[in-house]
Every structure is written in structure tokens, then in C-alpha cells.
C-alpha positions in Angstrom: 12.3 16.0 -10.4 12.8 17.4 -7.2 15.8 16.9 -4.8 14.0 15.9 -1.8 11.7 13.2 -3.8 14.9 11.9 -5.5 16.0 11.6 -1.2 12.9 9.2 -0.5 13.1 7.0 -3.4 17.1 6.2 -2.5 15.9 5.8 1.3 13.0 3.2 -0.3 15.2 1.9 -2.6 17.7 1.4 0.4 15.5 0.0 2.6 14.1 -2.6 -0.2 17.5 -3.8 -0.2 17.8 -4.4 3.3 14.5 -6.6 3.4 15.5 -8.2 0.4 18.5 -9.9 2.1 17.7 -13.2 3.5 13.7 -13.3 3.0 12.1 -16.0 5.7 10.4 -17.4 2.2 12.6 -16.1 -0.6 9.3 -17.5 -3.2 7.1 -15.7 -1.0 9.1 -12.6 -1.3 9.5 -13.0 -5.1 6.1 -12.9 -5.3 5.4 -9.9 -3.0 7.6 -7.7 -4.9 5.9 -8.4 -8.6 4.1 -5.3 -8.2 7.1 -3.3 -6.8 9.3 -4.1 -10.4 6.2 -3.0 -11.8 5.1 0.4 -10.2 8.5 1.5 -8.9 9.3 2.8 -12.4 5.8 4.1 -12.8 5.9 6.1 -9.8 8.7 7.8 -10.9 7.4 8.2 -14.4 4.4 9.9 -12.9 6.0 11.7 -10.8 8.2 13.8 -13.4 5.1 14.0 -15.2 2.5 15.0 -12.1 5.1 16.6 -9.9 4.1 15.1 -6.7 3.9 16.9 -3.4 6.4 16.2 -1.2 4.1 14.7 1.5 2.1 12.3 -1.1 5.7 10.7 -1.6 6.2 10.7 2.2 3.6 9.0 2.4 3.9 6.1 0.2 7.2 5.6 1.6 5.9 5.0 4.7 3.6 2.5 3.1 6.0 0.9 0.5 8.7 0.5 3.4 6.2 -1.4 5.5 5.0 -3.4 2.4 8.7 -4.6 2.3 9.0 -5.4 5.8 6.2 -7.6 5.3 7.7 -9.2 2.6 10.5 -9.8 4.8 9.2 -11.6 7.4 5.8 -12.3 5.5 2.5 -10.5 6.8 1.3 -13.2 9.1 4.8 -13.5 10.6 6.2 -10.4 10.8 7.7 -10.9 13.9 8.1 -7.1 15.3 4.5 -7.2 15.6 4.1 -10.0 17.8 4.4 -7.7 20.9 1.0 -5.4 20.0 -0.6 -9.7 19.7 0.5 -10.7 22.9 -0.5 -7.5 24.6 -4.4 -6.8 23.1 -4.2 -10.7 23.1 -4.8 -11.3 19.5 -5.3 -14.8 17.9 -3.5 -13.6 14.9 -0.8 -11.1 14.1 -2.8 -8.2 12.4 0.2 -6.2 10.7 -1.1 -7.2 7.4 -4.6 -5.9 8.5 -2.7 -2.5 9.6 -0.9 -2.6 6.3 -3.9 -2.5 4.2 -5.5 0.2 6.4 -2.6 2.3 5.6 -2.8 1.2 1.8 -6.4 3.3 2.1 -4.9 6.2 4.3 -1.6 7.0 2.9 -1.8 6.1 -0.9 -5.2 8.3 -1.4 -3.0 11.3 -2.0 -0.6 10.4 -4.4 -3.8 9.2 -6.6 -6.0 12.3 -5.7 -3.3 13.9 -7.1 -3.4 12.1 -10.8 -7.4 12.2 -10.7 -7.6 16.1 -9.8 -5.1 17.0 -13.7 -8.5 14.8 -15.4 -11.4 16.3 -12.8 -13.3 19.2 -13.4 -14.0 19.5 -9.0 -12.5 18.4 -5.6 -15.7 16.7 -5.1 -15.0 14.7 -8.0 -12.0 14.0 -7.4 -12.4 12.8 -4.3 -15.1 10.3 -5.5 -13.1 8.8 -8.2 -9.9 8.6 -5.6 -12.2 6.7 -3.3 -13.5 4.3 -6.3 -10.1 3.8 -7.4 -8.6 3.1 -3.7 -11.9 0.1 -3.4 -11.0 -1.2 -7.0 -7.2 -1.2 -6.3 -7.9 -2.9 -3.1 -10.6 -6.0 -4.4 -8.4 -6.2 -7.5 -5.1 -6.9 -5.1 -7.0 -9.4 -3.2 -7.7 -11.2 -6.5 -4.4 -11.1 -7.7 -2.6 -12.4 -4.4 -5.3 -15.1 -4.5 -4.8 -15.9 -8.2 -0.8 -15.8 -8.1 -0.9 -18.0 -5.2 -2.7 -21.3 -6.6 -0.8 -20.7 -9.7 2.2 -20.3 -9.2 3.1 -21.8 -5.5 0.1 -23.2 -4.0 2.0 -25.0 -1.2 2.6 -20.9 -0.3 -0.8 -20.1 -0.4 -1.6 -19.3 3.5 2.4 -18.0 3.6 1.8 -15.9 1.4 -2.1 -14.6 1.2 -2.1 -14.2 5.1 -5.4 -15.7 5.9 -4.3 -16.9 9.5 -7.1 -19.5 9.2 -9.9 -16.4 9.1 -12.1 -17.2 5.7 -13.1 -13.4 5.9 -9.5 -12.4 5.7 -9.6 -10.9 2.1 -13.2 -9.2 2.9 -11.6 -7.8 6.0 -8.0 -5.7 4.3 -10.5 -4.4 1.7 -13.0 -2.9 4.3 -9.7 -1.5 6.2 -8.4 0.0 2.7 -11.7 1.6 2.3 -11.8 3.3 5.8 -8.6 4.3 5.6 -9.5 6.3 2.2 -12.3 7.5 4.1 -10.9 9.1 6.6 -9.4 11.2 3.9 -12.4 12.5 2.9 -12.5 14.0 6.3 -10.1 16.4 5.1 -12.2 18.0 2.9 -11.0 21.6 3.0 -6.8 20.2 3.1 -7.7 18.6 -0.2 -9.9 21.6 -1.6 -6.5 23.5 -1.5 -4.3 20.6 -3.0 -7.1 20.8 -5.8 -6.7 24.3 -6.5 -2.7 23.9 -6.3 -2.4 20.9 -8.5 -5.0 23.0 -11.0 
């Protein structure tokens, strides 16, 4: 593994300490960071194994560092966001809805570059990395949904994030998917990652 991804993962790995000091809801943050004990060591599995660019694992540091802010402070009360509310004059605090948006833009990458060692094209590629990001994102909702009535239902808008909107998980997913979209924009950037990681 490469010096400068060994760099980001003790700047994430530093930074989910920090927000794993005094949580607002320490259950709420247990629960949030499941899926971080369980991908965490996968990422860097796959990474020896895939050899990552450099910018995919930018990337997902941005998004995993804001995924533990939000655990922090929760999503629907993540209180450095408060100011963008009060100045578009939002009803609720949308940082989980920017969260999942970025989920779509900034994790497309990394699993472009799995799907393009198993993909005969960059057209195909790009398909199955879109798929993936839709069924990644529906499946999340379902588990967040599930974990909360089972385990701490008096969590349940805590930690899912509704803010009283019934459309809430409908909502992240659609963001997820137009943030993968825009990737596809980038056609010809990711014709030459193809041809690179090939």
C-alpha cells in the first residue's frame, strides 16, 4: 500500500476519534458506526488488493469524515449546519440530505474502480457502478430503518433523520442516485481510469 493512502486512513482514523468523544447520543452513535467496524477493514483489504487511486480514497475521506460528523452530532442535528437552515430558511436541517448526495458523488469512484478489474467496457462499468451506488443506497435505507425498531426504537427519528418528512428515505436515495449521475458526466475522465486500472 501506498504512503499517501496509508496518510488518509490515519487522518480518518483520527478524525473518527475525535467525533467519537462525547457523541450527543452515544446509542445513536453506536449504531451509526456498525457499518464503519465493518467496511473500514474492507477498504483496506481492497485497497492492497485493487490499488486504489489516490483521489478515489480522497474522496471517500471526505465522505467517511462527514459521515462521522453526523454521527457526532446526529444528521438531523448537526449543529454546524444550522447556519445554511436559517439562511435559505429551511424547515429542516438538510446535512443528511447533502450527506447522501455526496454518498452518490464521491463513493462512485472507489467502486468504478472494483467493477472495471470484472468489466469487459467503461460503458459497463459505468452501468454496474450506477446499479451498485442505487442498491447500496435503498439497501442503507432499509437497514437504518430495520436497526432502528429493533434495537432502539425510542431512537428511531434520532437516529433515521426523518425530521417529520414521510418521504425522507425516498428523498437520500434520489440524491445518492444524482450524485452517481453526475459521474457519468465524466465520461471520457473515467474512459481513462478504465484503461489505467485495465
Amino acid at each position: 500500500m501506498e504512503k499517501s493512502h496509508k496518510i488518509i486512513y490515519c487522518i480518518y482514523i483520527l478524525i473518527w476519534i475525535i467525533m467519537a468523544i462525547n457523541p450527543k447520543y452515544p446509542e445513536d452513535w453506536l449504531l451509526e458506526n456498525i457499518l464503519v467496524f465493518l467496511f473500514f477493514p474492507f477498504v483496506l483489504w481492497s485497497d492492497i488488493k485493487y490499488k486504489y487511486t489516490l483521489l478515489s480514497i480522497f474522496f471517500l475521506l471526505i465522505f467517511a469524515s462527514l459521515h462521522s460528523l453526523g454521527s457526532h452530532f446526529t444528521y438531523a442535528q448537526m449543529e454546524y449546519f444550522n447556519f445554511i437552515t436559517q439562511f435559505f430558511g429551511f424547515e429542516r436541517n438538510h446535512f443528511d440530505r447533502v450527506v447522501h448526495f455526496l454518498f452518490g458523488l464521491l463513493v462512485f469512484r472507489i467502486l468504478f474502480e472494483i467493477i472495471t478489474v470484472y468489466s469487459n467496457s467503461v460503458k459497463s462499468s459505468l452501468f454496474f457502478t450506477f446499479s451498485l451506488v442505487v442498491c447500496i443506497a435503498t439497501i442503507y435505507e432499509l437497514l437504518e430503518w430495520l436497526a432502528a425498531v429493533t434495537f432502539y426504537p425510542e431512537l428511531g427519528m434520532a437516529f433515521l433523520g426523518t425530521q417529520g418528512d414521510i418521504w425522507d428515505a425516498h428523498k437520500d436515495t434520489l440524491l445518492a442516485c444524482i450524485g452517481a449521475f453526475i459521474n457519468i458526466i465524466f465520461y471520457r475522465s473515467y474512459k481513462k481510469l478504465w484503461s489505467l486500472k485495465r
